[in-house]
N, C-alpha and C positions, 0 to 999 in steps of 0.2 A: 491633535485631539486626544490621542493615547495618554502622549505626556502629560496633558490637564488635568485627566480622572486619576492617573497615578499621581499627580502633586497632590489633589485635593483629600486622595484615600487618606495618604501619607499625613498630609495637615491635621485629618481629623483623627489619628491615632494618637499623634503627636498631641494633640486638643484632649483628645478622652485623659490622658496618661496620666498633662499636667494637671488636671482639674483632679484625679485623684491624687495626686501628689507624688505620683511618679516618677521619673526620669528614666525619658529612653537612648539608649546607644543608636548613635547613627544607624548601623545595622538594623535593629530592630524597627527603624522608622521606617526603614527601605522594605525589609522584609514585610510590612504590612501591605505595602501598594502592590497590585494584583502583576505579575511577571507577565511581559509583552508575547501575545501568541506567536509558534514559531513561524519562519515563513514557509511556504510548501517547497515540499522536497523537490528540486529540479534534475534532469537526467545527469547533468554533472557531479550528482552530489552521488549519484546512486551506482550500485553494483547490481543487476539482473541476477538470478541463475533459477534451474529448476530441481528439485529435490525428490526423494524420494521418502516416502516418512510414511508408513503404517501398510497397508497392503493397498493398494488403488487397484485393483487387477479383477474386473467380474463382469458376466452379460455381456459381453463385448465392450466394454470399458474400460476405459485407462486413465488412470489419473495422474496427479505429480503435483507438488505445492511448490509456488511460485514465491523466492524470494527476491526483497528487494532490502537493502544493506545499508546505510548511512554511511558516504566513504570520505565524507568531507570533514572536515573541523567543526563546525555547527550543527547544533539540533536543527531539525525541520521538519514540517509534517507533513500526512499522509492520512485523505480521508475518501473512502470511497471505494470504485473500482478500476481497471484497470481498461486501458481500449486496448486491440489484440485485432493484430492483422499477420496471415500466414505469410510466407513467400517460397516460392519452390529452390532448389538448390542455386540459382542463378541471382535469389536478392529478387527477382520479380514476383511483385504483387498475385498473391491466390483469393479467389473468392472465401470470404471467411464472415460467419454469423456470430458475434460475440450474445452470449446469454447471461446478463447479470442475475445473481441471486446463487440458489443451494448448487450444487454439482450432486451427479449421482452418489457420488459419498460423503462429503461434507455439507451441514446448513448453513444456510447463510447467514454470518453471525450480526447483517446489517451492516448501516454507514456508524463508523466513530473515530473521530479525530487521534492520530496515534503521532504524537511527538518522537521522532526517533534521534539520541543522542549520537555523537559518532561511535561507530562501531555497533549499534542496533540495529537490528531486520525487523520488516514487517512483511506477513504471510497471506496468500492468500491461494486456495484449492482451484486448481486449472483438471475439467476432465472433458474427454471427449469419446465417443464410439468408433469404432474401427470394424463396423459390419459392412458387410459388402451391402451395396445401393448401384443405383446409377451415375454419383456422381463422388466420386471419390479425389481426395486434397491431398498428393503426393509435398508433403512442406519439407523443408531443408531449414526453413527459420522461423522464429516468430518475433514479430515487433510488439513493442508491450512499451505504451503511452501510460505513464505513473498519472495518478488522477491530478487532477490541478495543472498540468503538464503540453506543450503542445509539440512536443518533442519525443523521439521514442529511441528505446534499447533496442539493439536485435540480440537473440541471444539462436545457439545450435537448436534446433528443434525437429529431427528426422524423425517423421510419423506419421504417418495415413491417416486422414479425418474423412470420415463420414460429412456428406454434404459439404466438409467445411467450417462445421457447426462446433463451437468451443462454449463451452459453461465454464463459470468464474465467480467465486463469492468475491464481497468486500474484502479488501484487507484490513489483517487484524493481525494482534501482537503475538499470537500464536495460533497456528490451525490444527484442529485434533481432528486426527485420522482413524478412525476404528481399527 
């Protein structure tokens, strides 16, 4: 089906050219038919980590930007948020609330399709509270399912969560941190 609308784009470029009287370079007919979208980034392709970038530290608050890295050969993409499940030092499963949208210090910059070339990251703001409650989430890891993905990274994650409860914007090609 792809290939048809890319033949037909291509025919009709090629169609406009001659009727001006034209002539176009192989190239230029190709470049006119619309480039195949990438396919979604899978956990093989990806590198996890968590970052530090601007001050996330206030209210009982802590934040960190979440990257994720293109480590394969091919572009691919990344649209949306991320799923996020704790585990305490042992890899076993913590009750954990994922919350999409703004973090206490980042807004949420929304869903948008981010094609990552190899060697590209795409970002996305991870915060969470760290006040005493009743029910506090000693973690050792965090599991972090890339959107599109049914598969997950773990990456180090030693930090005490309030309830359990983690906020996460969309990722996006860069996150600005105050």
């Amino acid at each position: 089906m792809m290939r048809s609308t890319a033949r037909k784009t291509a025919a009709a470029a090629a169609g406009i050219a001659l009727a001006a009287g034209t002539v176009l370079t192989t190239a230029e007919v190709a470049s006119a038919a619309p480039a195949a979208p990438a396919a979604t980034c899978t956990t093989s392709a990806l590198h996890a980590s968590l970052v530090d970038k601007g001050s996330q530290v206030g209210m009982s608050h802590i934040g960190k930007v979440l990257v994720l890295k293109n480590t394969s050969g091919r572009t691919c993409a990344l649209r949306g948020y991320p799923g996020l499940r704790l585990e305490n030092g042992r890899h076993q499963p913590q009750t954990t609330h994922t919350h999409w949208g703004g973090t206490y210090f980042v807004p949420d910059p929304g869903t948008k399709t981010i094609a990552l070339r190899p060697g590209q990251s795409a970002e996305a703001d991870l915060a969470w509270a760290d006040a005493d409650a009743p029910r506090m989430v000693h973690a050792g890891y965090l599991e972090l399912t890339p959107p599109g993905s049914r598969t997950h990274l773990t990456i180090p994650f030693k930090n005490v969560v309030t309830n359990g409860d983690l906020s996460v914007t969309a990722f996006a090609r860069s996150v600005k941190v105050s």
